[in-house]
N, C-alpha and C positions, 0 to 999 in steps of 0.2 A: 499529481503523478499520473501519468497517460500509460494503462495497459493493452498491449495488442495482440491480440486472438489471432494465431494465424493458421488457418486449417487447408493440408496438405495430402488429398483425397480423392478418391470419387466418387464418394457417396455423402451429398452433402445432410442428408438427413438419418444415417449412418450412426453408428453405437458411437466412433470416434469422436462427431462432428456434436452428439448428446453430451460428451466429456468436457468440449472445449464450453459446450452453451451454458452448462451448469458453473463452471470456473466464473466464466465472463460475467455470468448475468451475477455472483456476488461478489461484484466488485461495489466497492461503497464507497460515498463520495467521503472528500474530497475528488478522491481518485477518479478517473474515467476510462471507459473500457471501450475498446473497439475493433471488430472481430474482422477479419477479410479472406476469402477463398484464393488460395493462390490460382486456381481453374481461371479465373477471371481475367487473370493478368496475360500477358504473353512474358514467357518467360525465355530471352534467347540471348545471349552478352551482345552489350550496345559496340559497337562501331563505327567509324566513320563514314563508308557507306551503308550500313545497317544501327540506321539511330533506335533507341527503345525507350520511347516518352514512360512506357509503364514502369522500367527499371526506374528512371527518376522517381518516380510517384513513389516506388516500393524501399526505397531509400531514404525519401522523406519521410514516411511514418515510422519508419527503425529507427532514426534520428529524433524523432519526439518520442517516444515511446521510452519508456524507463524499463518496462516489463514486456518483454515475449513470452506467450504462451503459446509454443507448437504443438500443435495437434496433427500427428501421421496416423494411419492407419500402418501394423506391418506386414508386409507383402512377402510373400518367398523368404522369409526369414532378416528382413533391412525396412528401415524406410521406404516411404513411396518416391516413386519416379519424379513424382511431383518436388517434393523435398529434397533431394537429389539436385536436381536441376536450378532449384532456387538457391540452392549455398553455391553451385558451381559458377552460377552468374554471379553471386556477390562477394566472391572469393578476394577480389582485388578491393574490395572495400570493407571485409569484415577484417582482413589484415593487413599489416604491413609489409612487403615482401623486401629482403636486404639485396644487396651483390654476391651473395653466395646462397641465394634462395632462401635463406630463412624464412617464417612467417613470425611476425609477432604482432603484437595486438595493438587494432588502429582507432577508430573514431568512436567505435561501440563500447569500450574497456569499463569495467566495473557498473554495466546496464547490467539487469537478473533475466533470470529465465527460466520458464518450468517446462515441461517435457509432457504431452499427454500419447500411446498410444494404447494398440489394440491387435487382437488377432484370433484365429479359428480355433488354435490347440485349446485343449480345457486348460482350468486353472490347475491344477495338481499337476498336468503334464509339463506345462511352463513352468511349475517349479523346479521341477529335475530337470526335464533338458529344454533349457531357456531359449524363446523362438524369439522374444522383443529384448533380450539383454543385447543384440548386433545393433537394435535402432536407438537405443538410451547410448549407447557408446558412440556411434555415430556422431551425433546429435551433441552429445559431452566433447567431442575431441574438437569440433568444427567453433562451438560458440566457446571451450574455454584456452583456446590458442586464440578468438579473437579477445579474449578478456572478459569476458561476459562472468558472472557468478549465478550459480543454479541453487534454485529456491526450494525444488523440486518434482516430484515425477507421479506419476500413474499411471496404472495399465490395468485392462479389463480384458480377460483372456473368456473365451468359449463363446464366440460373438458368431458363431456359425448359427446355434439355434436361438439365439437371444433379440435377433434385430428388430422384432418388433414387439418383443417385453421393456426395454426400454432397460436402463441404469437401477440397479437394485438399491433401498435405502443404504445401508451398507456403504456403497459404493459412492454415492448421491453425497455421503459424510462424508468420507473420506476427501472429494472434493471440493467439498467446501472450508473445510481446512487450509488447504492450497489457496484458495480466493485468501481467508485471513492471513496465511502467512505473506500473499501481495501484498494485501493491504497495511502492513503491519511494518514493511519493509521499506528502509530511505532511498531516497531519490540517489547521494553518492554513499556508496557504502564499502568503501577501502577493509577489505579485510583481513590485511597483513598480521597487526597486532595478535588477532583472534588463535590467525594463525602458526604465531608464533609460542601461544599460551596452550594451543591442542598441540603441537611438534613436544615441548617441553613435559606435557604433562604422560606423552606416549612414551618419549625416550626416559623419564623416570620409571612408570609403571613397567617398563620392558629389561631394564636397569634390577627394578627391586625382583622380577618374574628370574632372569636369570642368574642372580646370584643367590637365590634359592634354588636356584637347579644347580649349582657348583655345591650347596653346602651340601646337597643329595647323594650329587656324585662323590662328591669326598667319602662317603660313607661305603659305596660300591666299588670305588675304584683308589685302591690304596697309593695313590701320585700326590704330591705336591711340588710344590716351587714354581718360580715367579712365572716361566715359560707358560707351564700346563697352566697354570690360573691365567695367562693372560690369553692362551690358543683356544683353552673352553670358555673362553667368555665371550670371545668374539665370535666362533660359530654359533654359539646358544643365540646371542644377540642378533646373528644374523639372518638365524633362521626366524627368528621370532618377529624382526623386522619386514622380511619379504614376506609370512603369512599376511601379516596385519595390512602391507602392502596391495597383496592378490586379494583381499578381501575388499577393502574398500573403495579398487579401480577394478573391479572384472565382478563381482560376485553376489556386492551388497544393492543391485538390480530391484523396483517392485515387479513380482512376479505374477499377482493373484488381484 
């Protein structure tokens, strides 16, 4: 399995560019890892008068590669320019586009991918008002409309006064976990079934949460019959649904 490091920056010796080299370098054989600056490439959509040998090249290692690990730096609150520019070029190839514009997912589908950034706010401030929750979501909506499955993510916040203390042990772990879960991870790895067994196992627990909230209300609120059990079970369940929802697409971000 061929992992590719792809760092999307300007500071190649940068706290970012430490996050991707700590990932890369445990990776362990079988597996093999291979890291590239997107700076290097020119990054512009090929045409017929404007050919782009590098977009081929940068096509061909996404096509071998089983594993993306993106490494951004976050800038003004998003990904870098860099990163930006490289899904924009590859847009027509990471999806499938229909006759009514759709996108769905084309040559890349069921490849993994982990997500590294970084940014000035300290960590406690990233926790509350989150400055890299815009580039995980980015980043999330771009490779899992192409199909891709994410492994996971990291971020290292208060890199204003840290860039030449380098990654803390802490931290240093934390990443290397990420390398084992690469490593540890199959080459096709369809994960329908899986999830089908976390949907069933949410809509039970959410099922057995809110008809513990009806037997409650029964007790406060002197109604029965079939109507009112069936209107308070479906708002209870509804609300209960869109938290766990807002949670695990907007909120459940690494922050620190």
């Amino acid at each position: 399995m061929q992992v590719l490091g792809i760092f999307a920056g300007t500071n190649p010796d940068g706290i970012t560019a430490q996050m991707l080299a700590t990932v890369m370098d445990n990776i362990k054989a079988p597996n093999t890892a291979i890291t590239i600056n997107l700076n290097d490439y020119n990054l512009h959509p090929a045409g017929p008068k404007h050919p782009n040998r590098d977009l081929g090249k940068l096509i061909q290692l996404l096509i071998k590669s089983d594993v993306w690990v993106i490494a951004t730096p976050t800038y003004w609150g998003h990904e870098s320019g860099t990163l930006k520019q490289f899904f924009d070029i590859l847009r027509h190839y990471l999806v499938r586009i229909d006759h009514r514009g759709g996108m769905h997912p084309g040559r890349f589908k069921n490849k993994h991918y982990v997500t590294l950034t970084s940014c000035y706010k300290q960590a406690w401030a990233n926790f509350f008002s989150p400055a890299t929750d815009p580039t995980f979501q980015t980043v999330d909506k771009v490779l899992s409309t192409a199909g891709l499955i994410k492994l996971g993510e990291a971020v290292q916040a208060g890199t204003w006064d840290h860039e030449g203390q380098g990654l803390s042990e802490k931290k240093i772990n934390r990443l290397k976990k990420l390398s084992e879960k690469i490593n540890q991870s199959q080459r096709k790895d369809d994960q329908t079934v899986k999830r089908y067994f976390e949907l069933f196992a949410i809509v039970a627990i959410m099922t057995l949460i809110t008809m513990g909230i009806q037997v409650g209300l029964s007790h406060l609120v002197p109604v029965s019959g079939f109507w009112w059990t069936y209107l308070s079970f479906v708002v209870i369940f509804f609300v209960l649904l869109a938290t766990i929802l807002h949670l695990l697409t907007v909120r459940l971000h690494a922050r620190k």
